[in-house]
C-alpha positions as CSV (number, residue, x, y, z in Angstrom):
1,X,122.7,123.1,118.7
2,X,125.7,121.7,120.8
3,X,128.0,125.0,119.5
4,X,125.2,127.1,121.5
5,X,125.5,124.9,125.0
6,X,129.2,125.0,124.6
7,X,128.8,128.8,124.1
8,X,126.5,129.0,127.3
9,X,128.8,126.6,129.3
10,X,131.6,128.8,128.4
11,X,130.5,132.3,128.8
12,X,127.4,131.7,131.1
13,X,123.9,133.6,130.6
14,X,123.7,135.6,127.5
15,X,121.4,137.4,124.9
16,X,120.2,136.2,121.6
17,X,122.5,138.5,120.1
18,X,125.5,137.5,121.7
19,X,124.8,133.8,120.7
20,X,124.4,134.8,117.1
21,X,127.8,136.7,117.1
22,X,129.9,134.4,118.8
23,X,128.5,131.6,117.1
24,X,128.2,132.9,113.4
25,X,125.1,132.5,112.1
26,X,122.2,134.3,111.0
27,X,119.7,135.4,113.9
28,X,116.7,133.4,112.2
29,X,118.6,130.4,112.4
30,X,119.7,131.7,116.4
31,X,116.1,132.0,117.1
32,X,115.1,128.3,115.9
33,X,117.5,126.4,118.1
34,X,117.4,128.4,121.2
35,X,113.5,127.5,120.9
36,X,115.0,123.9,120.4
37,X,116.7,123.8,123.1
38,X,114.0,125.3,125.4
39,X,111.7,123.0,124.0
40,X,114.6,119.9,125.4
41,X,114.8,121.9,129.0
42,X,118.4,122.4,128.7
43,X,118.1,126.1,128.5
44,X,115.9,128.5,130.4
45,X,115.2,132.2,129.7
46,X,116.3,134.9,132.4
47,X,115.8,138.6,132.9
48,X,119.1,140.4,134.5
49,X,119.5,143.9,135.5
50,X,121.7,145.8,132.6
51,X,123.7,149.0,133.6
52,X,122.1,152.2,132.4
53,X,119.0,150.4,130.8
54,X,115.9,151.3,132.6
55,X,114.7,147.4,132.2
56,X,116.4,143.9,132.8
57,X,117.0,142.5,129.6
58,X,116.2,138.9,128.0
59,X,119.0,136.6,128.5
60,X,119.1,132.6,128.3
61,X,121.1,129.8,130.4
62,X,122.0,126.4,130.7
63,X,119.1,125.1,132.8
64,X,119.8,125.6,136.5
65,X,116.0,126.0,137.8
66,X,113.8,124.2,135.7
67,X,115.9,121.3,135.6
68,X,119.0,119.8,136.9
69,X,121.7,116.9,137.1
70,X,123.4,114.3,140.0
71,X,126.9,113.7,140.2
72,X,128.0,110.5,142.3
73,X,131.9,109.4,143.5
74,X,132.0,106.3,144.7
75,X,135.5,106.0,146.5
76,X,136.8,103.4,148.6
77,X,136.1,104.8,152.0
78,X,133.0,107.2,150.9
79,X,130.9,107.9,148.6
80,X,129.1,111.5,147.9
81,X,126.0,112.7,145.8
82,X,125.1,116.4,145.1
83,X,123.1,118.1,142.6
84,X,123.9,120.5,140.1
85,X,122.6,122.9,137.2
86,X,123.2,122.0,133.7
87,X,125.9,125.0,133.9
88,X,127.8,122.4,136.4
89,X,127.4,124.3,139.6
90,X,127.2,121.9,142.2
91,X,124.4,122.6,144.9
92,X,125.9,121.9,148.3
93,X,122.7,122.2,150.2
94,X,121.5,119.0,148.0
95,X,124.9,117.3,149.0
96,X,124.5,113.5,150.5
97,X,127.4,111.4,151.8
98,X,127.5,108.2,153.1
99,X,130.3,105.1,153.8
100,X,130.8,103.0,150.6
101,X,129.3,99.8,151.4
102,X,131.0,96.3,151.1
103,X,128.5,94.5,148.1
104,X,127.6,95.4,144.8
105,X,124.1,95.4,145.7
106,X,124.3,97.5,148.8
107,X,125.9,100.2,146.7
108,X,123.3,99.9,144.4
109,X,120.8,100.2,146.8
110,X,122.5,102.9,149.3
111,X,123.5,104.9,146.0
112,X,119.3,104.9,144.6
113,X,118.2,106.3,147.9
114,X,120.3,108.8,148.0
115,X,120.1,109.7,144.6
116,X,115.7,109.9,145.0
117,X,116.6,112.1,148.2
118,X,118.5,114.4,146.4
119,X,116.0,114.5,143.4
120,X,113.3,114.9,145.9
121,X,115.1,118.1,147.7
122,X,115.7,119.5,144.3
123,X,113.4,121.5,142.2
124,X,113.0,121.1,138.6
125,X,113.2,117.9,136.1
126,X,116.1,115.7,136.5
127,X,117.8,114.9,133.2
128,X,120.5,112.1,134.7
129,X,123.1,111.0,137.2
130,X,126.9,111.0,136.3
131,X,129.3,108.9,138.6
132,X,132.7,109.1,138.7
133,X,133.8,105.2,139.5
134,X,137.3,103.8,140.3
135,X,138.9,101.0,138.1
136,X,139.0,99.9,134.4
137,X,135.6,101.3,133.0
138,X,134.9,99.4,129.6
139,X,133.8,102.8,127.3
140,X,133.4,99.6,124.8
141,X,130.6,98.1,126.7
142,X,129.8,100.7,129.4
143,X,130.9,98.2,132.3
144,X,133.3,98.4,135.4
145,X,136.0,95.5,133.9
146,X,138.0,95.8,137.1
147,X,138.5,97.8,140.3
148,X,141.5,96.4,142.2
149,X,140.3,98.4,145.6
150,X,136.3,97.4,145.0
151,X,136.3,94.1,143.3
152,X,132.6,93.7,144.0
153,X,132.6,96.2,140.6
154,X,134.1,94.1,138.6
155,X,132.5,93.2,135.5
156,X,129.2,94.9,137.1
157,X,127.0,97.0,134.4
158,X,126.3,99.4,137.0
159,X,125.2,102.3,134.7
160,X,122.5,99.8,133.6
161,X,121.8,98.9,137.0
162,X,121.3,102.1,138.0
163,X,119.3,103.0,135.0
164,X,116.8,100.1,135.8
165,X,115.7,101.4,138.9
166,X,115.8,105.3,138.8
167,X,114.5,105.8,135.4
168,X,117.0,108.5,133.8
169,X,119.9,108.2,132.1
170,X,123.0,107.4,133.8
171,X,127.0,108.1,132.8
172,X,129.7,106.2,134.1
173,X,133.4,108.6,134.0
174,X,136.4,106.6,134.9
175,X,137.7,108.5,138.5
176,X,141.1,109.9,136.3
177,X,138.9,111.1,133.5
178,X,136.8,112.9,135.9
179,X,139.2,114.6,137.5
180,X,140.6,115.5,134.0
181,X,137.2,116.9,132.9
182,X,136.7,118.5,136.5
183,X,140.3,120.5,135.6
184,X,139.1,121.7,132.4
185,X,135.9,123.0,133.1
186,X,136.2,123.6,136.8
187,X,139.8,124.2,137.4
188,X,142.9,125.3,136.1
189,X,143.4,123.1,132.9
190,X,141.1,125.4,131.2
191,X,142.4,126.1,127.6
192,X,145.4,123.9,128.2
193,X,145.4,121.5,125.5
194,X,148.5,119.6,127.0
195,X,148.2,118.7,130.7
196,X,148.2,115.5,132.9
197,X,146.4,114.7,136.2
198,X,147.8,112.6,138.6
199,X,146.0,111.3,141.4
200,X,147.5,110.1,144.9
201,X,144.6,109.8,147.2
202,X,142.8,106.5,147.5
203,X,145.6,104.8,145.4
204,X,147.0,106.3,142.4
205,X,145.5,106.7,139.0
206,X,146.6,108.9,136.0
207,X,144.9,111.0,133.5
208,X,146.2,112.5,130.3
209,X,144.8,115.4,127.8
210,X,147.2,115.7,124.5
211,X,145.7,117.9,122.1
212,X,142.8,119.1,123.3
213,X,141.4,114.8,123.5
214,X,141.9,112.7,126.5
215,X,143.6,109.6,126.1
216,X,141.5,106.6,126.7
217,X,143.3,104.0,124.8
218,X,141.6,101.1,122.8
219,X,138.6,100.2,125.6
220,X,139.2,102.8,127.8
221,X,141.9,101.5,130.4
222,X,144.6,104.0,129.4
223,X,146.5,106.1,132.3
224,X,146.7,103.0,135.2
225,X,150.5,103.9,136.1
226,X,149.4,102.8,140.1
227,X,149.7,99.3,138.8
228,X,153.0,99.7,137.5
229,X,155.7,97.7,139.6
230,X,158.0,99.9,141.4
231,X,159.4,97.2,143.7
232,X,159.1,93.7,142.5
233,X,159.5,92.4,145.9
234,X,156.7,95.0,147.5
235,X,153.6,94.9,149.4
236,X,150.5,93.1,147.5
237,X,148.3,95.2,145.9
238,X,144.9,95.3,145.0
239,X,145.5,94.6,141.7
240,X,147.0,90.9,142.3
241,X,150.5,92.2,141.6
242,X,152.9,93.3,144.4
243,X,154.8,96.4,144.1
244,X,153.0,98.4,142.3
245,X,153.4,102.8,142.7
246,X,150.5,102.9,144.5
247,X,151.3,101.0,147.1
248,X,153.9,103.2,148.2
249,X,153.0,106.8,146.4
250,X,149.7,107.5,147.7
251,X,148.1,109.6,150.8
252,X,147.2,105.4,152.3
253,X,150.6,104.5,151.7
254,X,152.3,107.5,153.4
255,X,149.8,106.9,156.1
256,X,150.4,103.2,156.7
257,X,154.3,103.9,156.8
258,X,153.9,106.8,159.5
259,X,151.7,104.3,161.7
260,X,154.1,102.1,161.7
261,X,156.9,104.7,162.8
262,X,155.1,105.4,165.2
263,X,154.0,102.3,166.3
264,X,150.2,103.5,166.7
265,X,147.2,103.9,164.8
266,X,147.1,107.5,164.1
267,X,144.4,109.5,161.9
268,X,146.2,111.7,159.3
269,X,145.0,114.8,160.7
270,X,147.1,113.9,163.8
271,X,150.1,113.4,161.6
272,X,149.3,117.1,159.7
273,X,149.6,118.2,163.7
274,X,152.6,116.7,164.8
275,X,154.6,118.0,161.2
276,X,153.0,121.4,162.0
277,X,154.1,121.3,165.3
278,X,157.8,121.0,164.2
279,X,157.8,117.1,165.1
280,X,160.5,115.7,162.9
281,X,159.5,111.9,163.5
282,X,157.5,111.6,160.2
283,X,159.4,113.6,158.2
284,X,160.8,110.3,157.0
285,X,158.1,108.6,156.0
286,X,157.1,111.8,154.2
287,X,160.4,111.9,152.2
288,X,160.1,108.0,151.0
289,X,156.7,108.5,150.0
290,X,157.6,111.8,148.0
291,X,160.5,109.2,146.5
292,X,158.1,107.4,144.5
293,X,155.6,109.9,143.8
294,X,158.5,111.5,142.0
295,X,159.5,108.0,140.4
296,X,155.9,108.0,139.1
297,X,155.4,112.1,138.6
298,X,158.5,111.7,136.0
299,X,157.3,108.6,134.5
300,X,154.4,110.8,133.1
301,X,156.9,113.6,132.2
302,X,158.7,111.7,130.1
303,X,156.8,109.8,128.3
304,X,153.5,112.7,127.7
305,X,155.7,115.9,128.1
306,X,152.5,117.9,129.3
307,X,152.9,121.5,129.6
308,X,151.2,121.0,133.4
309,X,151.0,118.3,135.8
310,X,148.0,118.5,138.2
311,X,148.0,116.7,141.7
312,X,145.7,115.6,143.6
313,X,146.4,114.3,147.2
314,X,146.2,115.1,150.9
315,X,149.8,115.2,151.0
316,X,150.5,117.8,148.9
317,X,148.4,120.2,151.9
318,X,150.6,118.9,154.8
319,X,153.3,121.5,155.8
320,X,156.5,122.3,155.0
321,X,156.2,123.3,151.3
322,X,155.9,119.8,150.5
323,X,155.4,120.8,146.1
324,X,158.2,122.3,146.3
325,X,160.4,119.3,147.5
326,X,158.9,117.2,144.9
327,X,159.7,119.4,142.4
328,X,163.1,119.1,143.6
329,X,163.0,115.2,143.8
330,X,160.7,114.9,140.2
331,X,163.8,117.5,138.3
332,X,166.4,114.9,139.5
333,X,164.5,111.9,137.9
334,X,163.3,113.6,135.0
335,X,164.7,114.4,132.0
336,X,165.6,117.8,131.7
337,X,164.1,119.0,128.8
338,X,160.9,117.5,129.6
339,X,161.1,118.8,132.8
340,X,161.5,122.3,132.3
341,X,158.2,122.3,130.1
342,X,156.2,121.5,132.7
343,X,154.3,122.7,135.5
344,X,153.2,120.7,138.4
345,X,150.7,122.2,140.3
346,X,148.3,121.0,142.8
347,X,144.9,120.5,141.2
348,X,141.9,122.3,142.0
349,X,139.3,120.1,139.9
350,X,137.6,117.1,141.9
351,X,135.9,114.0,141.2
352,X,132.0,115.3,142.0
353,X,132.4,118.1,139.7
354,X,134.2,115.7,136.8
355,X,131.4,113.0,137.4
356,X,129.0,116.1,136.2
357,X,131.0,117.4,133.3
358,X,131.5,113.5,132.6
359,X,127.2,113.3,132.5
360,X,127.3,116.8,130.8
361,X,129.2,115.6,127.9
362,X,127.1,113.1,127.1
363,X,123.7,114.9,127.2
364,X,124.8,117.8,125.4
365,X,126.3,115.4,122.4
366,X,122.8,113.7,121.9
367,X,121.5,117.1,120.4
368,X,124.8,116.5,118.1
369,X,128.2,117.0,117.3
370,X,131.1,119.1,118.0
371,X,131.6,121.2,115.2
372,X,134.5,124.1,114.5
């Protein structure tokens, strides 16, 4: 049954007949799991208007009216919610942000009211809530073990908690991973079986695809290269170490340093206007920060030699073809084989949609495997 919402995830609506061809087998045995599978709510049945055909014909689709999914980020300045089909379409009119509160049990409760908002704006049955968290998340024991920018996660079951209180299942995705599976399914990483995603946003986190599988390591902590000391003598981080890439390689940290160029507290949107404006008085602070991002970018390239490099970061949009220079600065600290394999781009995915795919995942592998 999974090949068949693979197929539908894949190549969206389509008729019995398509599903038994692609799939390969016999259109008695087609017939009996899609009625499975309507029978679960995970796929609907659709008429569409065919070309030259004097009716619509019957076509079938991941569930996007009679029942639908909730994706969550909780970040460190905000947090979002937003509906979605089972074909992973976010609906923006069902779309709820809010500030991320300071306890674990604010969060929990801001987080439930939005999510019964959103559920109650949204037709149809709602099969589960995926959230894309920040940290260590324990795939061992389904637990946040550690989130050095929201400690009040730490060793919290919050899938569990969650669980308790809304009533439907509920999928925790590490922030990286989500942006990994937002990539493939959402993005550009589609049928890349070799790729990387490297995050500079909130702080800086790392996610990495090698052969088609992500890599999650023993419990899950794999890909933490923002804890990685880049100055042993550097600012404290979150983490409890000093130093550390992400303290001087991320969208905050390139922030902090033009503030205190300018001896003001400016918004980043006023920095974006004073570097489009010509202003060369951050231009600095922008180079040192694209220092280590390189220093970290070719960390990954050498030691993963994916084909692509995805990035994710406000910095990356500020002007003066800013990619281009880091390509520049990541080919000089690279090795050059490596190098020349790979493509870094700036990524397209985002955590809402990975926190769906992340959900996604795990509903469609309780009807069973993935098979070739």
């Amino acid at each position: 049954m999974r090949r068949f919402l693979e197929e539908l995830r894949k190549r969206g609506p389509s008729t019995r007949a398509d599903l038994t061809r692609a799939i390969g087998v016999t259109p008695p045995t087609s017939s009996s799991i899609i009625a499975d599978l309507l029978n679960t709510g995970f796929l609907e049945e659709t008429e569409i208007a065919v070309p030259g055909k004097g009716r619509p014909g019957r076509y079938f689709r991941l569930a996007t009216e009679s029942a639908f999914i909730i994706g969550a980020t909780i970040d460190i300045a905000d947090c979002e919610v937003a509906a979605a089909g089972l074909d992973g379409v976010l609906r923006k009119c069902n779309t709820s942000q809010f500030q991320t509160p300071h306890n674990y049990d604010a969060l929990v409760a801001k987080l439930t009211a939005r999510v019964r908002k959103v559920v109650a704006a949204t037709t149809g049955k709602c099969l589960g809530l995926g959230v894309a968290v920040p940290g260590l998340v324990d795939s061992l024991h389904h637990r946040v073990a550690f989130s050095p920018n929201l400690h009040f996660l730490d060793n919290r079951n919050l899938a569990a908690d969650l669980e308790k209180v809304l009533g439907f299942p509920v999928v925790l995705t590490q922030e990286e991973h989500a942006l990994c599976l937002s990539e493939q399914n959402f993005g550009g990483a589609g049928g890349l079986d070799e790729f990387a995603v490297v995050d500079f946003s909130s702080g800086v986190g790392m996610g990495v695809v090698s052969r088609g599988v992500y890599i999650s390591g023993a419990q899950g902590f794999a890909g933490e290269i923002g804890h990685t000391t880049v100055e042993p003598n550097g600012r404290d981080c979150g983490c409890g170490n000093r130093g550390c890439l992400e303290t001087v390689a991320s969208d905050g940290a390139f922030l902090r340093l033009a503030r205190s160029l300018a001896g003001e507290s400016l918004t980043f949107e006023e920095i974006e206007a004073s570097l489009e404006s010509r202003d060369t008085k951050f231009l600095g602070a922008l180079d040192s920060t694209l220092d280590y991002i390189a220093i970290g970018l070719a960390t990954v390239v050498n030691l993963f030699n994916p084909s692509t490099v995805f990035v994710h970061g406000r910095l990356f949009s500020l002007p003066g073809d800013v990619l281009a220079k880091l390509s520049t600065k990541v080919e000089a600290r690279a090795l050059s084989p490596s190098y020349r394999s790979a493509d870094i781009r700036i990524g397209t995915g985002n955590k809402l949609h990975g926190a769906v795919a992340g959900l996604l995942n795990q509903l469609f592998a309780s009807v069973g495997p993935t098979l070739g």
